[in-house]
N, C-alpha and C positions, 0 to 999 in steps of 0.2 A: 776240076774245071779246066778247059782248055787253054791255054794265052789267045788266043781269037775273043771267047766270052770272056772272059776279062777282062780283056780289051774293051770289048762293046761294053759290060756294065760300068766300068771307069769312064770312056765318053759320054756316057748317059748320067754319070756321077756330075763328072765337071757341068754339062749342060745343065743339069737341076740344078747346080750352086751358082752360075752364071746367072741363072733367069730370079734366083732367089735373091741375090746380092742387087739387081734390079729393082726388082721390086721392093727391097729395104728403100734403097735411094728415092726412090719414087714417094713411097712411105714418109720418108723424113721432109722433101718435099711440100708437102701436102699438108703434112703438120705445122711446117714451118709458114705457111699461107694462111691454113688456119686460125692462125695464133694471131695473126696481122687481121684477118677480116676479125675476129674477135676484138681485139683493139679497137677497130673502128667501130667496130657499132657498139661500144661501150662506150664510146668517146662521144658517138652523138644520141644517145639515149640520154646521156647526161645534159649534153645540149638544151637536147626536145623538153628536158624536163624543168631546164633553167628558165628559156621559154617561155613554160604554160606558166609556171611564179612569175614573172615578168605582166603576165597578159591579164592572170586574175589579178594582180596589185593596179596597174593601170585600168581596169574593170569598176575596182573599189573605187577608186580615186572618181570616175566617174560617175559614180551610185549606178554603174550597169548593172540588171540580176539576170538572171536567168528567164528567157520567156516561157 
């Protein structure tokens, strides 16, 4: 192989590892958001669910039933 194509396939080396090393970051990013919106809507599923026990006990206490 010539030092010219060498050249060129080494530019084209680094630029893949550039755009790949990106796109990790990006990657971890994302995950890391992820993991946060996961948190919340665990946080308020638990809520919603405290809630509905909250609303049928005040229901009972009522003698509300079902129409």
């Amino acid at each position: 192989m010539s030092p010219a194509t060498e050249n060129l396939v080494l530019e084209h080396l680094r630029a893949i590892r550039t755009t790949q090393e990106k796109h990790s970051e990006d990657l971890r990013e994302i995950k890391t958001r992820l993991g946060f919106l996961e948190q919340q809507y665990a946080n308020l599923s638990h809520r919603l669910d405290r809630m509905d026990e909250r609303v049928s006990r005040i229901e009972k206490r009522l003698d509300l039933g079902e129409a």
